[in-house]
C-alpha positions as CSV (number, residue, x, y, z in Angstrom):
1,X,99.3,97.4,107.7
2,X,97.9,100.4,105.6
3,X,94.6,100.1,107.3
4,X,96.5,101.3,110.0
5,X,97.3,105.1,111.4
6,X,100.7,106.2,111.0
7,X,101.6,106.3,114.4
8,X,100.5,103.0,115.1
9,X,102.1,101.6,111.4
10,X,105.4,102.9,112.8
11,X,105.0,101.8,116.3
12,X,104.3,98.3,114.8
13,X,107.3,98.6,112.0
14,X,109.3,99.1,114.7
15,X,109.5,95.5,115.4
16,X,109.5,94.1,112.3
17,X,113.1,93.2,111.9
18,X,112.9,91.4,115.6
19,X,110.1,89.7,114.3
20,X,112.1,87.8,111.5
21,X,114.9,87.1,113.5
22,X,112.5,85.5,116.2
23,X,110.7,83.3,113.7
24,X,114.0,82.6,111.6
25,X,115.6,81.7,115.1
26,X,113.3,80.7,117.5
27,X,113.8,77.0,119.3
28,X,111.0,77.1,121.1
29,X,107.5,76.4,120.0
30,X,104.8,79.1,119.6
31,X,101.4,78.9,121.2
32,X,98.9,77.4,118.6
33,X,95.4,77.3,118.5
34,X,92.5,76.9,116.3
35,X,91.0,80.1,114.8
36,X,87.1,80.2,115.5
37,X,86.3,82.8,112.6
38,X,87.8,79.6,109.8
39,X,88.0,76.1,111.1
40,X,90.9,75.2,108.5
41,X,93.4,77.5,109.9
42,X,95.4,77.4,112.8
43,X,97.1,80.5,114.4
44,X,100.5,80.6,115.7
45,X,101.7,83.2,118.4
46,X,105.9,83.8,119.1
47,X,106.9,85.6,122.1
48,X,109.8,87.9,122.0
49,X,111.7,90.1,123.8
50,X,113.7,93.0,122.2
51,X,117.4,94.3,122.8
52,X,115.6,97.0,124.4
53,X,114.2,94.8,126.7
54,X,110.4,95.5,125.1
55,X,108.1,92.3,124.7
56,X,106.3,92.0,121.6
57,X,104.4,89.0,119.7
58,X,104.7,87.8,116.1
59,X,101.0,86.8,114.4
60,X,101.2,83.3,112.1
61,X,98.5,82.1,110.5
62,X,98.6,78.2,109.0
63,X,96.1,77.1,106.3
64,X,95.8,73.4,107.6
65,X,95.7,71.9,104.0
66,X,97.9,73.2,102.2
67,X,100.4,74.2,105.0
68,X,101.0,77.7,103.6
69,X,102.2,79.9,106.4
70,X,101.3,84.0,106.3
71,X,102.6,86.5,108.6
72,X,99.5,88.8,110.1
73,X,100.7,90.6,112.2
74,X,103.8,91.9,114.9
75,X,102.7,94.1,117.8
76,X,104.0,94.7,121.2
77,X,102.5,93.0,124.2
């Protein structure tokens, strides 16, 4: 997130706490694909919509061994 400009660091913040409460509360499943830069990691995408009405997508990225989830990034659509 540092490697970011401000603006776009708190354009991106903005949706940070929607971004928690969509994974912590989602009940549908995310689109999930492969990632083609490391073949033993998939990447998960959530779809949300805001109070404001504004769409945005939550990043997840899944190390398929160990099962360790990281968040990389949220960002609106």
């Amino acid at each position: 997130m540092f490697e970011k400009n401000e603006r776009d660091r708190v354009r991106r913040l903005k949706y940070y706490n929607c971004g928690l409460d969509l994974l912590k509360n989602s009940v549908r499943n995310p689109s999930s694909y492969d990632n083609f830069n490391n073949k033993n990691e998939l990447l998960h995408r959530f779809y949300g919509i805001t109070k404001n009405d504004e769409n945005f997508i939550v990043q997840i990225k899944e190390n398929k061994r160990t099962k360790r989830k990281d968040l990389i990034s949220i960002y609106p659509e």
